[in-house]
VEXNUPA-27324 format. One record per residue (C-alpha): residue in three letters; x, y, z. Coordinates in steps of 0.5 Angstrom, whole numbers, padded with zeros to 4 digits, always signed. Example, Ala and Ser with C-alpha at 12.3 -4.5 7.8 and 13.67 -1.06 7.14 Angstrom:
% VEXNUPA-27324
ala+0025-0009+0016/ser+0027-0002+0014/
% end
This chain:
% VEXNUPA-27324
unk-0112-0261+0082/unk-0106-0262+0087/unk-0108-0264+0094/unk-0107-0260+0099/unk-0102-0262+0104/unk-0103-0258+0111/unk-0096-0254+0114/unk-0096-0258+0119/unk-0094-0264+0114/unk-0092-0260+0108/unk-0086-0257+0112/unk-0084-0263+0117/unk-0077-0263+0118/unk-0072-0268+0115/unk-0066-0268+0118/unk-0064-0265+0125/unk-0061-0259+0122/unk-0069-0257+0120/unk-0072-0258+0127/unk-0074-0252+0131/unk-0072-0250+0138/unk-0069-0257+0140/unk-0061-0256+0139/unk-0060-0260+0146/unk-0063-0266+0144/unk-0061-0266+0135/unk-0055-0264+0137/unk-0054-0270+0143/unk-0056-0277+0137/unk-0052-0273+0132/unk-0046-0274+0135/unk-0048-0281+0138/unk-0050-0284+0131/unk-0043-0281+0129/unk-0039-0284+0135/unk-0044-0291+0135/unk-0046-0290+0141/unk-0053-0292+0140/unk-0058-0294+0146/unk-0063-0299+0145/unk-0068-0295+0148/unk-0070-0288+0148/unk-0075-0283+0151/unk-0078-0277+0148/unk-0082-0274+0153/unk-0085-0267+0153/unk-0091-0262+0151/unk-0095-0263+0144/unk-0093-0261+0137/unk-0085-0259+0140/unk-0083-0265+0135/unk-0082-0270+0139/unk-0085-0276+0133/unk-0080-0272+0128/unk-0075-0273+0132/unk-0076-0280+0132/unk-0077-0281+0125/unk-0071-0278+0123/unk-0067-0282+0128/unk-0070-0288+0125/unk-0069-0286+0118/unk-0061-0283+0120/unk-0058-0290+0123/unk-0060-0294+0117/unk-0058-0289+0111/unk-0052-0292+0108/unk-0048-0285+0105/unk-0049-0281+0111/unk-0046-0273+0112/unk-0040-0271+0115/unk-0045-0268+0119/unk-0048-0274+0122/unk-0054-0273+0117/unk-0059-0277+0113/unk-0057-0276+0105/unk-0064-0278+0103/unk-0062-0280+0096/unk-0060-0289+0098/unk-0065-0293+0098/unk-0065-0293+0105/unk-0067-0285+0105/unk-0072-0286+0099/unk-0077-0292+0101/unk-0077-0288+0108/unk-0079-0281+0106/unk-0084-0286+0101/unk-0087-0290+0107/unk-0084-0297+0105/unk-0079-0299+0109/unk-0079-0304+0112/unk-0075-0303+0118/unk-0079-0298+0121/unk-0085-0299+0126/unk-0090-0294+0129/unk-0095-0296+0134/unk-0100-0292+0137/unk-0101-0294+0144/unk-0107-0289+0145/unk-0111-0295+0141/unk-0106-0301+0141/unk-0105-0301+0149/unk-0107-0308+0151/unk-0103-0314+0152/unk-0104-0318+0146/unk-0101-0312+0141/unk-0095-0312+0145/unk-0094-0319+0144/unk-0095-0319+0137/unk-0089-0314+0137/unk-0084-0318+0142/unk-0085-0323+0137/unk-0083-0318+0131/unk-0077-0316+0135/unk-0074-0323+0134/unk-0074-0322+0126/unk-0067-0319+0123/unk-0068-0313+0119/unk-0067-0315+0111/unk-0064-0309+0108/unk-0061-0305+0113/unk-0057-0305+0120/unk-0062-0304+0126/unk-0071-0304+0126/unk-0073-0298+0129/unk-0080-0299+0133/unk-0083-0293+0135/unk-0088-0293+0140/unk-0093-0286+0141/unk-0097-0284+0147/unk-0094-0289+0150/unk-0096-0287+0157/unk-0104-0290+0155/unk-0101-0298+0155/unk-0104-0301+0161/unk-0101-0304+0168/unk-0100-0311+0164/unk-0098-0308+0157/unk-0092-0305+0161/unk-0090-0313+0164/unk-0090-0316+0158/unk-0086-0311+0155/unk-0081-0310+0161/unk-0076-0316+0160/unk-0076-0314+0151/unk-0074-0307+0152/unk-0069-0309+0157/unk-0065-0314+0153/unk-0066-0313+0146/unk-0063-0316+0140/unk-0057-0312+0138/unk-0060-0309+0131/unk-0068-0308+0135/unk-0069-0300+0138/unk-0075-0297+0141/unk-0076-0290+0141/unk-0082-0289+0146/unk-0085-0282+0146/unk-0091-0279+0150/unk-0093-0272+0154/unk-0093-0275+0160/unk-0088-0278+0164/unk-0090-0278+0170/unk-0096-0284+0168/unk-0089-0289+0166/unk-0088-0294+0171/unk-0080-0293+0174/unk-0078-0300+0171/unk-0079-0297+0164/unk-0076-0290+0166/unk-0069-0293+0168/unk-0068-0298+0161/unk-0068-0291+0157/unk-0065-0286+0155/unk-0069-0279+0157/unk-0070-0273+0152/unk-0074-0268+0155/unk-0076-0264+0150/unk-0077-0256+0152/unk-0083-0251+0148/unk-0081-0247+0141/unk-0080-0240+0144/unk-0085-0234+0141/unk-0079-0232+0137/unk-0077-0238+0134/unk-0084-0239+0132/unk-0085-0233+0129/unk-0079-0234+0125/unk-0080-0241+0123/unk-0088-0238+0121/unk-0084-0232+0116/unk-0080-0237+0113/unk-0086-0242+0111/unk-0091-0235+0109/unk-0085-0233+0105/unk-0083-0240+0102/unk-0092-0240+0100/unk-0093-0232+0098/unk-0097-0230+0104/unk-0098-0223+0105/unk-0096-0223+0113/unk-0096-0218+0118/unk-0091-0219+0124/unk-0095-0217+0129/unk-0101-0222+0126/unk-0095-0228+0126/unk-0094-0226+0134/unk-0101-0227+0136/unk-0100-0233+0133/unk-0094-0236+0136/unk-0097-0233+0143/unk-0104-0237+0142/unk-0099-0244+0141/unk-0097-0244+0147/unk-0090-0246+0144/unk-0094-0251+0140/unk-0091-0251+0133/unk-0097-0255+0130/unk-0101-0251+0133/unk-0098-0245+0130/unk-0098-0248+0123/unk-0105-0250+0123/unk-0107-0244+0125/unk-0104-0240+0120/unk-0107-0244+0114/unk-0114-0243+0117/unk-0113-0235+0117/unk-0109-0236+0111/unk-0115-0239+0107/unk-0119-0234+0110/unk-0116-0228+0108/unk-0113-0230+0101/unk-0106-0229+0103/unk-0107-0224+0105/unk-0105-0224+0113/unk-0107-0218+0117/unk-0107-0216+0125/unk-0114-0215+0125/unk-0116-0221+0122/unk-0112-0226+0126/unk-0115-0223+0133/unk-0123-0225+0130/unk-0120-0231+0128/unk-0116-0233+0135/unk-0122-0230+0139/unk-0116-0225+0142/unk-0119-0219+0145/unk-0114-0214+0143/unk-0109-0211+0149/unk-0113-0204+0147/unk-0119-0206+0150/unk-0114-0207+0157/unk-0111-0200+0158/unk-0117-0197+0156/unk-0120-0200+0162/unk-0114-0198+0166/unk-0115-0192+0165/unk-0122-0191+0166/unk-0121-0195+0172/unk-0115-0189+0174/unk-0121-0184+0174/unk-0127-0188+0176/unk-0130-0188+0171/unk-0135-0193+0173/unk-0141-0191+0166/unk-0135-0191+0162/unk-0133-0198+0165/unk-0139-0201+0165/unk-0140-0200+0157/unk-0134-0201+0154/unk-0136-0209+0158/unk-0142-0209+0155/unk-0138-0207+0148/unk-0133-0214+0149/unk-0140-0218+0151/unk-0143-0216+0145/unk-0137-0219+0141/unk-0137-0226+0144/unk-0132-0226+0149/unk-0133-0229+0156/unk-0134-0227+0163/unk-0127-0231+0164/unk-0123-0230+0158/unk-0124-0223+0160/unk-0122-0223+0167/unk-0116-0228+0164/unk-0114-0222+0160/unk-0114-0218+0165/unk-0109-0222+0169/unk-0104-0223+0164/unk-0105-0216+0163/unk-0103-0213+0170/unk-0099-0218+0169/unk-0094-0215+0164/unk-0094-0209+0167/unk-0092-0211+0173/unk-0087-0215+0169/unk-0085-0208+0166/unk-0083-0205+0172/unk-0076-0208+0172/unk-0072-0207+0167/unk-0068-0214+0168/unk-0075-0218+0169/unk-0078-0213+0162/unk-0075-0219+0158/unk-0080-0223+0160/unk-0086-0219+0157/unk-0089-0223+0151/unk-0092-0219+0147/unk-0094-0215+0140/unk-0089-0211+0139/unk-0092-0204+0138/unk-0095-0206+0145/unk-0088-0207+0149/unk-0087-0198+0149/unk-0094-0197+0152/unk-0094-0203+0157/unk-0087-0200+0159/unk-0090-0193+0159/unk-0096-0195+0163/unk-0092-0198+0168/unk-0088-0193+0169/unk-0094-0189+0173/unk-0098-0195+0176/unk-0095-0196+0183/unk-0093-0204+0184/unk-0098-0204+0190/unk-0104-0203+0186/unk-0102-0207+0181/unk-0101-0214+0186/unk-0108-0212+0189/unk-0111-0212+0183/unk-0108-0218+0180/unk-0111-0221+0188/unk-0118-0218+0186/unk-0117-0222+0179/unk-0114-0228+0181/unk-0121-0230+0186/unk-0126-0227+0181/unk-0124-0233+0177/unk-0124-0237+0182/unk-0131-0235+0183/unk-0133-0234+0176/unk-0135-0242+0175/unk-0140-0242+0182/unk-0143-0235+0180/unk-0151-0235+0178/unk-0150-0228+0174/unk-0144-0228+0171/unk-0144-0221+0168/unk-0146-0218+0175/unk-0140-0222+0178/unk-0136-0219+0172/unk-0138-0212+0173/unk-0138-0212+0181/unk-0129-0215+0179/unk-0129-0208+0175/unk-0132-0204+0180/unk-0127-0206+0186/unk-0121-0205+0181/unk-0124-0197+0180/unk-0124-0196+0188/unk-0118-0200+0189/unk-0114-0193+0188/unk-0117-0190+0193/unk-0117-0195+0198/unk-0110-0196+0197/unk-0104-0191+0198/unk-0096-0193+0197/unk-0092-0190+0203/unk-0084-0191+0203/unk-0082-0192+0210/unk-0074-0195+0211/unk-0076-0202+0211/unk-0079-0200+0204/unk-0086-0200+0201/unk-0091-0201+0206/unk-0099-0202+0203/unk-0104-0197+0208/unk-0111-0196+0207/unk-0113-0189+0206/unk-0119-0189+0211/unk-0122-0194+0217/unk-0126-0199+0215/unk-0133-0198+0218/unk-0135-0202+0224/unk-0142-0204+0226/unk-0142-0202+0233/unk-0138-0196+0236/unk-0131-0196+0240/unk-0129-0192+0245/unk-0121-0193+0247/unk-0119-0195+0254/unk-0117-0190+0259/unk-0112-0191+0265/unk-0117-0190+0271/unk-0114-0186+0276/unk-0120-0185+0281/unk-0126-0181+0281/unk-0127-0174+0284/unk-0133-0170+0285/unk-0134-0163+0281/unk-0131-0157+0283/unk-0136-0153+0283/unk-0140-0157+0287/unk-0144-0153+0292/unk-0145-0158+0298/unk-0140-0164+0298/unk-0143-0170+0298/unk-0140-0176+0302/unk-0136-0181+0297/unk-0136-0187+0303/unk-0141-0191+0299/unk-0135-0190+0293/unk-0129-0195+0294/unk-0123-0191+0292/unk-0117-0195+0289/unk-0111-0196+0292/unk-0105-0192+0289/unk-0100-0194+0284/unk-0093-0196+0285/unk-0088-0191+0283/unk-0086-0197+0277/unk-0093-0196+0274/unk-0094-0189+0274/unk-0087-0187+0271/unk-0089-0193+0264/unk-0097-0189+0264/unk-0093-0183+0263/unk-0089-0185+0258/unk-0094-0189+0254/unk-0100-0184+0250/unk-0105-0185+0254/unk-0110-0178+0255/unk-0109-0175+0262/unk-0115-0177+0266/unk-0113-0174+0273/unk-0118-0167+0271/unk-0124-0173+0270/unk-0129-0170+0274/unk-0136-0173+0275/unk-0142-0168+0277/unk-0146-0171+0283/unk-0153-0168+0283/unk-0158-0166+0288/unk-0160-0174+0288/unk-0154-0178+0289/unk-0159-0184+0287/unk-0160-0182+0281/unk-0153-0182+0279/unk-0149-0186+0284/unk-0151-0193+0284/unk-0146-0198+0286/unk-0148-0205+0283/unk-0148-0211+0287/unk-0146-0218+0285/unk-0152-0222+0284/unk-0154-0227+0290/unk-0157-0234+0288/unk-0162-0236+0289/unk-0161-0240+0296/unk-0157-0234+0299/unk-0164-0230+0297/unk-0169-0235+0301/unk-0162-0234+0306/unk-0164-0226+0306/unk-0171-0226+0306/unk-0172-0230+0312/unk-0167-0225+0316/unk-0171-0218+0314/unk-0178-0221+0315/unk-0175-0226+0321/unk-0178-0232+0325/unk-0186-0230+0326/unk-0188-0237+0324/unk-0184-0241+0329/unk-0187-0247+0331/unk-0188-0249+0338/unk-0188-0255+0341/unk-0194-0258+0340/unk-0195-0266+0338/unk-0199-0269+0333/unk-0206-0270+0336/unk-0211-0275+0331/unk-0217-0271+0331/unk-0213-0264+0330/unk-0209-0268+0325/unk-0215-0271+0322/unk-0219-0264+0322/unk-0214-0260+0319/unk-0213-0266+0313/unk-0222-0264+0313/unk-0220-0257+0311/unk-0215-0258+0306/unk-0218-0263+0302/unk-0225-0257+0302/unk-0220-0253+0300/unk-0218-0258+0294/unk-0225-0258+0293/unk-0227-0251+0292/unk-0222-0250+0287/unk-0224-0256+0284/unk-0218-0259+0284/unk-0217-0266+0282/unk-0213-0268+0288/unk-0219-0268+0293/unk-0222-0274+0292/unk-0214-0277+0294/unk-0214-0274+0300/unk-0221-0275+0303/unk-0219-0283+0301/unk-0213-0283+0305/unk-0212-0285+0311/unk-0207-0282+0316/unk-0203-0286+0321/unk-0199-0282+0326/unk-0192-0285+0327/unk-0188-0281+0333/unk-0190-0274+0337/unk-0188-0270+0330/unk-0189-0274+0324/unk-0195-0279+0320/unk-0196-0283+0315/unk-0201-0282+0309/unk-0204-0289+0307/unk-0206-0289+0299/unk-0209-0295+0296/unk-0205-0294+0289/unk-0199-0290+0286/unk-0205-0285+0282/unk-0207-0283+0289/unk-0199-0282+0291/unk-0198-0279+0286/unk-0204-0273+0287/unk-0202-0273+0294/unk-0194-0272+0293/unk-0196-0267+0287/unk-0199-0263+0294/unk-0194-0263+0297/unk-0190-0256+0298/unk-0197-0253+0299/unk-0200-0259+0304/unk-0193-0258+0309/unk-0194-0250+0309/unk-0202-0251+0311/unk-0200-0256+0317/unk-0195-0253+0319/unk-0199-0246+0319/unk-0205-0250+0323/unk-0201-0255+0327/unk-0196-0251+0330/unk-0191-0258+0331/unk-0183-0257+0330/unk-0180-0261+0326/unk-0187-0264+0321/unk-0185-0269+0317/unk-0190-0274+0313/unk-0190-0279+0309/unk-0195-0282+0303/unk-0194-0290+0302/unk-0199-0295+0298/unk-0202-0301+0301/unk-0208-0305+0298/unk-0213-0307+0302/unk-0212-0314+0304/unk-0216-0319+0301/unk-0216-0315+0294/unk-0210-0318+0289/unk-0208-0313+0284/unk-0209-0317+0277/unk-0203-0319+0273/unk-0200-0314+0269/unk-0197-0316+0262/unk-0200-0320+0257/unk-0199-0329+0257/unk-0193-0333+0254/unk-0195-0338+0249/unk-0195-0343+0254/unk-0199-0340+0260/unk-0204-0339+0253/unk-0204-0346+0252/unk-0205-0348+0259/unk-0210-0344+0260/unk-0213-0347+0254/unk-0213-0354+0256/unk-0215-0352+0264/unk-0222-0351+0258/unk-0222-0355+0254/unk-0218-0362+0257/unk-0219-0366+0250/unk-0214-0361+0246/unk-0210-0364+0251/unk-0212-0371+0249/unk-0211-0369+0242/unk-0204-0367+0243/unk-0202-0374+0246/unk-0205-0378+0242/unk-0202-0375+0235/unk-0196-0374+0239/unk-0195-0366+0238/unk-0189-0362+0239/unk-0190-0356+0241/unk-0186-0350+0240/unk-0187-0345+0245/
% end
């Protein structure tokens, strides 16, 4: 039984003339190599599975060839061309730096370079991911690829350009290597079915060559896969289940339920996609590319730019043609934050749904409207608010009714001063509805409908106005203080504390009072609880005295004084050396043990 080699293998380009989608850069090293102006260093950067590997083995095969074309191409009949399409030349070195990126591999090969090629004029080393070699890799490498010896070339090649350090940048030459277009794809992909015997329709070999992305290995290992499973026999249907492709059909059903607010219809034709085994999120991308497409395909100049199966292009063009660009840019917005949104949501069919549901009212909402300045995006109605608005009207004074029987005075109404001339002309000018025939109704009780607010008085302003209405009837007379009226009127409230139980009767009648002038005394307090129960009582003890005493200008004060004799125990608990000393005041041997062992204590 024949081993079977992959496409990507089998049908893997010899020669230049055989790549796909890369003329700049085969045609660039044809005439190089014909001109013998070859760079010691060359970097093939740019997408996966565009060729860049070939490329460099054909490059490495086409220096070495010793009956080379007119054309600047390998014969692949010398010795040369044959041990390299057999893998046995041994001047030709690959390097994987995905696996191979440290120091030491590196070094092992700067020390091959040193060594000249047996057979042959140049050793090709080819050095692949070569973004994956580390920081120190790239040092120990810098002064070999800046000054190899002349019969040594490195080809680096890597799909990210950017992670290469800048010193490696500028010792080679940069080819930037572009990605297949779908047509060449399809093309090289008809040629293969062709050369194999496959049965294959277009449209099947299109949806191929989108799905690759411009990435031809892609492409090919695709085919052999849908090959295999068809028998070759290559058809449209079966290519979509095997890509896991929802077909466009499904997408302008869906439009079209959406132009007539077909939420049911909607709603079911989701669930008939979900029960396929499509996503949430290849859906809405789908979506996306599909408004997409039809906003592509409402300029002529931009339709070249629409890639997809061919018995498509007519009815994206169609569609296009009766759906406004408005609509389609708001719902390609809707799309767009649903799948931003897609990842965070907890019910992701709901999220999905609720997407489809906007697109259906997206019609109604939005209309397109031609002006001069050209296509202006309105809403169709206001969008409700929480509260309700009323717009605000030029005042131009108040008037009493007509058909008032009795007129009542409008003193208590300030009237406002009149316009100048300049603002009466602009009110007249602008749109603001005529208020000069606003009339308010005054009933028989102009309390009741007329009532002028006035501004707020604080709260020393209010004491101000309340002592003014009710007047000076407690005014005190010109009375001193006298000791045993001062001391009767104190029995008193301290009586009155009692009966209401008040904790602060047993201060009071502990206190001493000691007159100090004509109008003022002092309350002498054995300890700051007493004061403080005291000052508690402040407020309501001056109005009591003020009431009884009738002295102007009393004024008091509560002070602590402890009882001579009496000494207030120390507060705070003893250091360690008041401990001790009081230890010692106890017991005088502890300190004669001190002594005598000649401690040290540490206070």
């Amino acid at each position: 039984m024949e081993r079977f080699i992959v496409s990507a293998r089998k049908y893997r380009p010899q020669q230049f003339d055989s790549v796909l989608g890369q003329d700049h850069i085969t045609t660039t090293l044809k005439n190089a190599i014909r001109n013998q102006q070859l760079a010691h260093a060359f970097l093939f950067c740019g997408p996966r599975g565009v060729g860049k590997t070939t490329c460099a083995r054909i490059l490495a095969k086409t220096i070495n060839c010793e009956k080379l074309t007119a054309q600047g191409e390998a014969c692949n009949t010398c010795s040369s061309c044959t041990s390299f399409n057999e893998g046995t030349s041994l001047n030709y070195f690959e390097l994987d730096a995905a696996s191979n990126n440290s120091v030491d591999d590196i070094r092992q090969l700067t020390e091959q370079v040193r060594f000249a090629p047996q057979a042959g004029r140049y050793k090709v080393y080819v050095i692949d991911e070569v973004h994956m070699l580390s920081q120190q890799a790239f040092n120990a490498f810098l002064k070999t690829l800046e000054e190899p010896p002349s019969y040594a070339i490195f080809i680096l090649a890597t799909t990210e350009k950017h992670k290469i350090l800048p010193t490696i940048l500028s010792r080679c030459q940069l080819f930037d290597f572009k990605r297949i277009t779908t047509d060449d794809t399809v093309a090289h992909l008809q040629k293969i079915c062709k050369e194999e015997k496959v049965n294959a329709e277009r449209p099947a070999l299109q949806l191929i060559a989108q799905k690759s992305e411009g990435c031809l290995r892609d492409a090919l290992s695709m085919l052999d896969k849908i090959v295999s499973f068809s028998n070759g026999n290559l058809l449209y249907a079966t290519t979509l289940e095997h890509l896991n492709i929802l077909d466009a059909d499904y997408y302008f059903r869906l439009l079209a339920m959406m132009q007539q607010q077909d939420l049911s219809g909607m709603i079911l034709l989701y669930d008939e996609i979900n029960r396929k085994g499509f996503e949430g999120d290849l859906v809405l991308n789908g979506l996306a590319e599909f408004f997409r497409n039809l906003l592509v395909c409402k300029d002529k100049q931009a339709a070249v730019l629409l890639d997809t199966v061919e018995h498509f292009k007519e009815q994206y063009v169609q569609t296009a043609s009766t759906t406004g660009a408005a609509y389609l840019v708001s719902a390609l917005n809707i799309i767009s934050e649903a799948e931003i949104n897609y990842r965070a949501a907890r019910n992701k069919r709901l999220h999905v749904e609720m997407a489809l549901i906007k697109l259906a009212y997206l019609q109604q909402a939005l209309s397109v409207a031609t002006d001069g300045s050209g296509l202006v995006k309105k809403k169709i109605a206001d969008a409700p608010l929480g509260f309700r608005t009323t717009p605000i009207r030029l005042y131009t004074g108040i008037t009493t009714h007509p058909q008032a029987s009795t007129p009542r005075s409008t003193s208590a109404i300030p009237q406002p001063p009149k316009a100048p001339a300049k603002l009466e002309s602009s009110a007249s000018a602008a749109t603001v509805p005529d208020t000069s025939q606003i009339t308010v109704p005054i009933s028989e009780e102009p309390a009741a409908r007329l009532t002028i607010e006035t501004p707020r008085l604080s709260a020393l302003e209010q004491i101000r106005q309340q002592f003014k209405r009710t007047g000076n009837t407690n005014k005190p007379t010109d009375n001193t203080l006298d000791a045993a009226t001062l001391t009767t009127v104190w029995s008193q409230y301290t009586e009155q504390l009692r009966q209401q139980r008040n904790p602060a009767a047993q201060p009071f009648e502990a206190a001493q009072l000691r007159i100090s002038d004509g109008n003022s005394f002092e309350v002498i307090t054995a300890n700051n609880i007493e004061q403080k129960f005291i000052e508690q009582e402040r407020n309501s003890l001056f109005q009591f005295l003020q009431q009884h005493l009738q002295v102007s200008g009393l004024k008091f004060t509560v002070l602590v004084e402890e009882p001579a004799g009496q000494q207030s125990p120390s507060e705070g608990m003893l250091s360690s050396k008041e401990q001790f000393q009081e230890i010692v005041k106890q017991y005088p041997l502890v300190q004669e043990l001190k002594d005598r062992l000649r401690l040290e204590l540490d206070y």
